[in-house]
C-alpha positions as CSV (number, residue, x, y, z in Angstrom):
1,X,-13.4,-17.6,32.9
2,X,-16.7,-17.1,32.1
3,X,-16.6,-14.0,30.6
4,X,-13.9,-15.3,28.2
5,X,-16.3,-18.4,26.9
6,X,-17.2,-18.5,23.7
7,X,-20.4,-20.4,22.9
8,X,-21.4,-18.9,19.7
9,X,-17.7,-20.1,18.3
10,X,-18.1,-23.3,19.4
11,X,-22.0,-23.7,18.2
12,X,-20.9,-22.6,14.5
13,X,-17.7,-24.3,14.7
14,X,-19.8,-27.6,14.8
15,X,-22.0,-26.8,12.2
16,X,-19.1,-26.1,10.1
17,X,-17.5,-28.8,10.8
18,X,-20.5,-31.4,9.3
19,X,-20.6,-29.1,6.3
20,X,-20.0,-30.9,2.9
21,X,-18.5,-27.2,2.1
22,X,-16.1,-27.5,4.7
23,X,-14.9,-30.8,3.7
24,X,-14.6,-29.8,0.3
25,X,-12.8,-27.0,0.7
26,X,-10.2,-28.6,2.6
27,X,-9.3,-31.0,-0.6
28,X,-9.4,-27.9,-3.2
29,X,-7.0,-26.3,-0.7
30,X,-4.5,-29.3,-0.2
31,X,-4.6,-29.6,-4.5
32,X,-3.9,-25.8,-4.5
33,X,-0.9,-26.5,-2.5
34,X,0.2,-29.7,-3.9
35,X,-0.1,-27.9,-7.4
36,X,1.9,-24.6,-6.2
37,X,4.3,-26.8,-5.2
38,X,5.2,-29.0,-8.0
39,X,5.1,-25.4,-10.1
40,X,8.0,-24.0,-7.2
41,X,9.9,-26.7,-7.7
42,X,9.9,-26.9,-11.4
43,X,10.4,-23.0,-11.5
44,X,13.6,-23.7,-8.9
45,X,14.5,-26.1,-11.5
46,X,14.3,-24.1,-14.8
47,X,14.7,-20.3,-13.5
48,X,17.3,-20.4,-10.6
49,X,17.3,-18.6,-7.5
50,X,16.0,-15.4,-8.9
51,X,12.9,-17.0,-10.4
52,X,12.0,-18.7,-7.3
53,X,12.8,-14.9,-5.2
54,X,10.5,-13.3,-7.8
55,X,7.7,-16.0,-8.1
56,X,7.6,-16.0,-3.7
57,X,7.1,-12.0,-4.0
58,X,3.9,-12.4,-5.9
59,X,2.6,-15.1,-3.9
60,X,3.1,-12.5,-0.4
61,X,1.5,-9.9,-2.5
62,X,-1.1,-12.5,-3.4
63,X,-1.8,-13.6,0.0
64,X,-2.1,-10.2,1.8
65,X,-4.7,-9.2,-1.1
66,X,-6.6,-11.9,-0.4
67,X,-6.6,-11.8,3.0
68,X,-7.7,-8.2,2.3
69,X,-10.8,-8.7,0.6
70,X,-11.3,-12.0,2.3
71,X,-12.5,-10.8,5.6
72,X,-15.3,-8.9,4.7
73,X,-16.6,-11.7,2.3
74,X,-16.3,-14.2,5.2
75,X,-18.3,-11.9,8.3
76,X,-20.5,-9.8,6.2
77,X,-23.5,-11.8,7.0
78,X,-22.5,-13.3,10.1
79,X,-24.8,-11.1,12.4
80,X,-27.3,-9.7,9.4
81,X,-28.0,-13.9,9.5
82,X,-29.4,-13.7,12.6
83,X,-31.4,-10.8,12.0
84,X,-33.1,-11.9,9.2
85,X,-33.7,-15.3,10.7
86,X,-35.0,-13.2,13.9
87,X,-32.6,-15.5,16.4
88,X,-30.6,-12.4,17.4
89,X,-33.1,-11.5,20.0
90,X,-32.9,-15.3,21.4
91,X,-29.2,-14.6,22.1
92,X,-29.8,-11.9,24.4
93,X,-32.3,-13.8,26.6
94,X,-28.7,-16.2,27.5
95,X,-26.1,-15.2,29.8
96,X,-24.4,-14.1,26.8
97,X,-22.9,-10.1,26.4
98,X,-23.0,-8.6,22.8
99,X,-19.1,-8.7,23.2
100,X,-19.1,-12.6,23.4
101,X,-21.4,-12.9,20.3
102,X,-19.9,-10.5,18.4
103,X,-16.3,-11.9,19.1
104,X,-17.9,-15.4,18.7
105,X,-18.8,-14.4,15.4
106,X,-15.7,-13.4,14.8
107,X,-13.6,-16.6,15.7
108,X,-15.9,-18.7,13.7
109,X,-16.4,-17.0,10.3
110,X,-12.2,-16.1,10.2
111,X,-11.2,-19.3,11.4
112,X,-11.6,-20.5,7.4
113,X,-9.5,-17.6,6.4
114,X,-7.3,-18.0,8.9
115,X,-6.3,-21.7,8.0
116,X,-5.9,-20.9,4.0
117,X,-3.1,-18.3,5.8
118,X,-1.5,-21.6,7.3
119,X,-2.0,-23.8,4.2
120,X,0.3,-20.8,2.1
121,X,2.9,-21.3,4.8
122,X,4.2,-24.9,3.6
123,X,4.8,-22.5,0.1
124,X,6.6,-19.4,1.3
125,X,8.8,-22.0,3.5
126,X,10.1,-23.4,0.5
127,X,12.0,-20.5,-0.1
128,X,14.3,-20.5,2.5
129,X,14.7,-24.1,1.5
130,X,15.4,-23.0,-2.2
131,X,16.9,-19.9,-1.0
132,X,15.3,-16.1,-1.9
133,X,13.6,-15.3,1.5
134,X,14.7,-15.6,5.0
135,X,13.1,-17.3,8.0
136,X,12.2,-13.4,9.2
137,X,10.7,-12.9,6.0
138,X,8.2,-15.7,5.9
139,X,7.5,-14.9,9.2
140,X,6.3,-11.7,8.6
141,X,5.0,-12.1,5.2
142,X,2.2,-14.8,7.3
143,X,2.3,-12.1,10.2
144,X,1.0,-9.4,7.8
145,X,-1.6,-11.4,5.9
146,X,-3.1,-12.5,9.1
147,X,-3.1,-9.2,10.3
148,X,-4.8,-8.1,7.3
149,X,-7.0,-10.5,7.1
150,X,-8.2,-9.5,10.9
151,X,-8.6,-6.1,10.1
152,X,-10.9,-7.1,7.2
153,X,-13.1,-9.2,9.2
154,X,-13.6,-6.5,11.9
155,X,-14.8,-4.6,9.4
156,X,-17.2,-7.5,7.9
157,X,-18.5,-7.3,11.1
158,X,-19.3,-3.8,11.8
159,X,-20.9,-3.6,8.2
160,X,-22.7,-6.8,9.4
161,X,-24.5,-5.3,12.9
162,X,-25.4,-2.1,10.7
163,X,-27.5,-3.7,8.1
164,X,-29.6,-6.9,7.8
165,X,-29.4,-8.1,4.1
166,X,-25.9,-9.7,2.7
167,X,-25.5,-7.5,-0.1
168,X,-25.6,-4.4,1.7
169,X,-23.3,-5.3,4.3
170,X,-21.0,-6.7,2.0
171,X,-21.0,-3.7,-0.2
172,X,-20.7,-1.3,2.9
173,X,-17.6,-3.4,4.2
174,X,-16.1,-2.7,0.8
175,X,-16.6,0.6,0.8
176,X,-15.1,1.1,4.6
177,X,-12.2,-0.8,3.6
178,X,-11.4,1.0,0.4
179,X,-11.7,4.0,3.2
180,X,-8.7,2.5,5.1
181,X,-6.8,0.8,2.2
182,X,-6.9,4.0,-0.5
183,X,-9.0,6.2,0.7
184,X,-7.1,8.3,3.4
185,X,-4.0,8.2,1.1
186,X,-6.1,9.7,-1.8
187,X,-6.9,11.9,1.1
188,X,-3.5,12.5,1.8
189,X,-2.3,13.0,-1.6
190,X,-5.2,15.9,-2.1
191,X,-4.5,17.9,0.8
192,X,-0.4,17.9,0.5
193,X,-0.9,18.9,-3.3
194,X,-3.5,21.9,-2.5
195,X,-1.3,23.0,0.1
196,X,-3.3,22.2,3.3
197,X,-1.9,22.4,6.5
198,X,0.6,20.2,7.6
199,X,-1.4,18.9,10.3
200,X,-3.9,17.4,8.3
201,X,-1.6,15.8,6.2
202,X,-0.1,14.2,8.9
203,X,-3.1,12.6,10.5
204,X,-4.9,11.1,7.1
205,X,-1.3,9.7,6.2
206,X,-0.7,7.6,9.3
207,X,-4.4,6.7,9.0
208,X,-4.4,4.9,6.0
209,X,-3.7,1.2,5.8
210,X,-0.5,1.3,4.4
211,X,-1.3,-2.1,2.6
212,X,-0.1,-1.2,-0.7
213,X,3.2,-0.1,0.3
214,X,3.7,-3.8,1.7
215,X,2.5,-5.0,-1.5
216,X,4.5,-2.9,-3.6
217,X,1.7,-0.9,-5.9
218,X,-1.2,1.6,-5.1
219,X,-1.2,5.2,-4.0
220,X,-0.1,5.0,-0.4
221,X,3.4,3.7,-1.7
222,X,3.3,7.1,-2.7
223,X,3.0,8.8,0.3
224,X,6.0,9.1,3.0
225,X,7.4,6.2,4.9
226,X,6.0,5.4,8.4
227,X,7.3,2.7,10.7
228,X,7.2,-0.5,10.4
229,X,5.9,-1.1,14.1
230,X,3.1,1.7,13.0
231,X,2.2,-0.1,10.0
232,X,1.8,-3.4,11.8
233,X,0.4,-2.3,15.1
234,X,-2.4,0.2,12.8
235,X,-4.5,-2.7,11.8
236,X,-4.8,-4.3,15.0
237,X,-5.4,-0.7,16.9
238,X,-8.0,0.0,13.7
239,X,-9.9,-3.8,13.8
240,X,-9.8,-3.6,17.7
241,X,-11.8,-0.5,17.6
242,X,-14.6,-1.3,14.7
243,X,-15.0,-4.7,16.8
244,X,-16.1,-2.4,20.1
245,X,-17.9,-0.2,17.3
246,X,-20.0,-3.3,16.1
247,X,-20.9,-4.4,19.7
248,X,-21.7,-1.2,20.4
249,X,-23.7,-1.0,17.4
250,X,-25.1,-4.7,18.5
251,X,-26.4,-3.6,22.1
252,X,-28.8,-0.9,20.5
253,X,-29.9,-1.6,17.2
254,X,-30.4,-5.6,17.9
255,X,-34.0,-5.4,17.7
256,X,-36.4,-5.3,15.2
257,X,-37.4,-2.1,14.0
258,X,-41.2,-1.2,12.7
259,X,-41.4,-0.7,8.9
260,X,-40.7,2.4,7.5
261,X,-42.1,4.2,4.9
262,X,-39.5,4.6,1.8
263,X,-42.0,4.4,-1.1
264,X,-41.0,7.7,-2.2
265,X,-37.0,6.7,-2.4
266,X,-38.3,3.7,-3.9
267,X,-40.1,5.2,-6.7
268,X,-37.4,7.6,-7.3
269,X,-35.0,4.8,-7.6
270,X,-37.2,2.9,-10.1
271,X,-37.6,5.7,-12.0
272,X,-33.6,6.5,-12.5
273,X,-33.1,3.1,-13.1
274,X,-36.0,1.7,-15.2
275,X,-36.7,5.0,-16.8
276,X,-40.4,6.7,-16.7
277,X,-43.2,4.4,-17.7
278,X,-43.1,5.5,-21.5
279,X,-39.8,4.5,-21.7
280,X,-40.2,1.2,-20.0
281,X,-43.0,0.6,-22.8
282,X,-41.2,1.4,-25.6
283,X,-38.1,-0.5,-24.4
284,X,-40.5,-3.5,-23.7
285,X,-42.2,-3.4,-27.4
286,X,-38.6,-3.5,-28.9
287,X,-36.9,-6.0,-27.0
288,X,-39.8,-8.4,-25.5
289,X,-40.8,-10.4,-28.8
290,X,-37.4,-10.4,-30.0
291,X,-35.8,-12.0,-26.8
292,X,-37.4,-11.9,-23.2
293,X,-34.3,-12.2,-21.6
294,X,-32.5,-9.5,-23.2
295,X,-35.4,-7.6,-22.3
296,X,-35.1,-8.3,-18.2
297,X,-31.1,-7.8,-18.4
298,X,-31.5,-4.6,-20.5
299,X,-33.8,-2.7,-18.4
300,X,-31.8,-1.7,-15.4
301,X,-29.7,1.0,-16.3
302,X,-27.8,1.5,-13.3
303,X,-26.4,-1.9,-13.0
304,X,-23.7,-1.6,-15.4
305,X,-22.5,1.8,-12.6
306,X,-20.8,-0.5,-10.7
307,X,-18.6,-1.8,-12.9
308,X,-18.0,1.7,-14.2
309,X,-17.0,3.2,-10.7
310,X,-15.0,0.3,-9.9
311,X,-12.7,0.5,-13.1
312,X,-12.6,3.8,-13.0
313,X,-11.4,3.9,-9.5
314,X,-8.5,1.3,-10.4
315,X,-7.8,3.2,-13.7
316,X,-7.0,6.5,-11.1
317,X,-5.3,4.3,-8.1
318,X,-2.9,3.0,-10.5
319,X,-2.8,6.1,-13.0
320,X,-1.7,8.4,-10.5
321,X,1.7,6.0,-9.6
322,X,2.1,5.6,-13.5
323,X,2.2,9.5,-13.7
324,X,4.4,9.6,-11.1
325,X,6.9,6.6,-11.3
326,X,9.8,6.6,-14.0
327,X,9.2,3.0,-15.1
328,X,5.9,1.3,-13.7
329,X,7.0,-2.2,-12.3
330,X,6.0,-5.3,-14.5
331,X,3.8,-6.4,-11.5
332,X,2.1,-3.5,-11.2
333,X,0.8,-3.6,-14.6
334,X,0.1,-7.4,-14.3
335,X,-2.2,-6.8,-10.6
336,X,-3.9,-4.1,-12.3
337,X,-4.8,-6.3,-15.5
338,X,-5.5,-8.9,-13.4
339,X,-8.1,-6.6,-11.3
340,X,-10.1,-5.2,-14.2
341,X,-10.3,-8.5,-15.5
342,X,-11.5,-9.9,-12.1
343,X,-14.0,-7.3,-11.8
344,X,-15.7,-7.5,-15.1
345,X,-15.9,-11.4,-14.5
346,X,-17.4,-10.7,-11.2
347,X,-20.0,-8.4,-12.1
348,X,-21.2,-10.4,-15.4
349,X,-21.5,-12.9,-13.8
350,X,-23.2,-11.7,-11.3
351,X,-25.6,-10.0,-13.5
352,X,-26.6,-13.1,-15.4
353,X,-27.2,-14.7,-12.3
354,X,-29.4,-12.1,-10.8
355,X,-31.6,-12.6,-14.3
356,X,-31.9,-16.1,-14.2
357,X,-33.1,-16.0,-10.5
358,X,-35.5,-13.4,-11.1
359,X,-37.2,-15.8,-13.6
């Protein structure tokens, strides 16, 4: 029973649970629900059965994409914490096995994502009392998002025992789960449309999560139909094995490493993004006495990339069903406006931020 104990839960579980965050989150998300709920039952009222089928449709897709994206965002920094705080290396001189830490870790930094799961279930049960989904259906509607939102976070994790500062781990979580989530499918797509072998095509297509086909958009609902069992067993055989990947990971790369020389990377990377030193002077003389802080948010040039690649990736995941779909659903143009949106909000946002802290 030892084996099975779970101290590093427990420890952040009690921290979290004196956290004015905590506390506050718990009254946004009981408003949420109240608010949802008042909307339901006014939408029952005014729009029928229908309105109420539709309106519980966007709220599963809703759900599973945010238990998606969730994940990573909650683990990310879960074990990169303790390696910039240098209390990794404590851990190890306890009883305690990388597996307990790393599962302790992961019970403690999902077990917020896992009750906002819970707190939708009061909202997709009012359907069955309004009529539009089934018992079975709200069952696995909270089945899948919770299975989602495991997969996400065993990816969180892995990103999190690879690298040691937030925004890396959380950017390489995002790109290994765009890997699962569109990435094998665009895989898929490519190789059946150059005419690779059959083979191939079979192994990316089963590889990729499948998630859009359960939400109803993206390019795997484009590629062909696997089993439900496979589609729901995939992210638990998938988070399973990036959990044994990041406590692998965690036994030999726990400790700190000597620093290593990158001036030359650095340099380079200055360089492509702040220009050469000439035209960082000119671009200072123009801007500086007119407005400093246009000036710092102007001189990166790579930091609008981002938002670039990401738009551009969207534009091309939902393009290529556009292309090849008679009439593109009503909610699929809706997610994808909604995304774009959410993205550009994000990374101005963001952007300002970064500025202001730098001063």
């Amino acid at each position: 029973m030892r084996m099975f104990a779970l101290p590093i839960a427990e420890r952040e579980l009690l921290v979290l649970s004196r956290a004015g965050t905590t506390w506050r989150s718990r009254v946004g998300t009981s408003a949420v629900v109240f608010l949802f709920g008042v909307a339901f039952a006014l939408l029952y009222h005014y729009g029928g059965q229908m309105a109420m089928a539709q309106a519980m449709r966007v709220i599963g897709v809703a759900l599973s994409m945010m238990c998606l994206f969730a994940g990573v965002s909650l683990t990310a920094d879960s074990i990169a914490e303790e390696k910039r705080a240098g209390t990794l290396g404590l851990l190890f001189l306890t009883h305690l096995s990388p597996l307990q830490i790393v599962l302790g870790k992961l019970v403690a930094h999902g077990v917020l994502g896992f009750y906002v799961v819970l707190c939708a279930l009061p909202l997709l049960s009012m359907s069955m009392i309004f009529g539009g989904m089934s018992f079975t259906d709200v069952l696995l509607a909270v089945f899948v998002a919770l299975n989602v939102l495991f997969f996400s976070a065993a990816v969180g994790l892995l990103a999190s025992s690879i690298c040691r500062e937030k925004r890396r781990a959380g950017t390489l979580g995002m790109l290994i789960l765009m890997l699962f989530w569109q990435g094998f499918a665009i895989l898929a797509l490519a190789l059946r449309a150059t005419g690779a072998p059959q083979l191939l095509v079979d192994v990316a297509t089963p590889a990729s999560l499948n998630l859009s086909r359960l939400s109803g958009f993206g390019v795997a609902s484009l590629l062909p139909s696997t089993s439900m069992w496979w589609q729901v067993a995939w992210p638990q055989i998938a988070g399973w094995a990036l959990v044994g990947l990041a406590t692998w990971q965690l036994r030999r790369g726990w400790q700190d490493e000597p620093p290593r020389n990158r001036r030359g990377l650095r340099e380079l990377w200055n360089t492509l993004s702040f220009g050469r030193p000439a035209t960082r002077v000119k671009l200072r003389r123009k801007l500086l006495d007119r407005n400093p802080f246009m000036w710092l948010a102007s001189r990166d040039r790579l930091q609008t990339l981002s938002v670039w690649i990401v738009s551009a990736f969207l534009l091309v995941v939902f393009g290529v069903q556009f292309s090849l779909s008679v009439i593109p659903q009503p909610q699929v143009i809706t997610i994808l406006a909604v995304s774009l949106a959410f993205v550009l909000q994000v990374t101005f946002s963001a952007a300002a931020r970064t500025q202001l802290f730098r001063q």
